[in-house]
C-alpha positions, -999 to 999 in steps of 0.1 A, spaced: 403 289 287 438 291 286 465 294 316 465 334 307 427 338 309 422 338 346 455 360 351 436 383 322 405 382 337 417 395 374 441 424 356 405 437 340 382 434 371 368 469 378 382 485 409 346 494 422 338 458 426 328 448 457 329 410 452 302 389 454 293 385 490 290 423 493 274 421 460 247 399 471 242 414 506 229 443 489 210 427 460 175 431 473 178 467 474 197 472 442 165 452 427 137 471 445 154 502 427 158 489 396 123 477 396 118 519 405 132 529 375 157 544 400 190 542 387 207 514 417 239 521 391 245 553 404 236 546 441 256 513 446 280 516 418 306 484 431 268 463 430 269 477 390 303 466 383 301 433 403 273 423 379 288 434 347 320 410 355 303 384 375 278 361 358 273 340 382 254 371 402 239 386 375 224 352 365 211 354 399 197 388 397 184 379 362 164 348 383 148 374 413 141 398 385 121 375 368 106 361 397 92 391 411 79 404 376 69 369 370 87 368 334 
């Protein structure tokens, strides 16, 4: 990563991002509707966009998803 990368990265982050700690205060329920087949995308939208541009949370949700499905 070069000196422009983080300066790149911040210029692209999606508006509708929360962050992470709003991110994660809301993860339980974004899960229990994604486990629903109940599109959490269109209900918590900044949860979506945090997770598309944070991997540290989506790794996390990735980790309760497969804990609770046990895969």
């Amino acid at each position: 990563m070069n000196e422009w990368q983080g300066l790149d990265d911040l210029l692209r982050s999606d508006p509708l991002d929360p962050g992470c700690d709003a991110a994660l205060d809301l993860m339980d329920v974004y899960l229990e509707l994604f486990l629903a087949d109940a599109a959490p995308e269109r209900r918590y939208p900044g949860v979506a966009a945090h997770l598309r541009g944070c991997p540290a949370c989506e790794e996390d949700f990735r980790g309760l998803l497969a804990a609770v499905t046990g895969a």
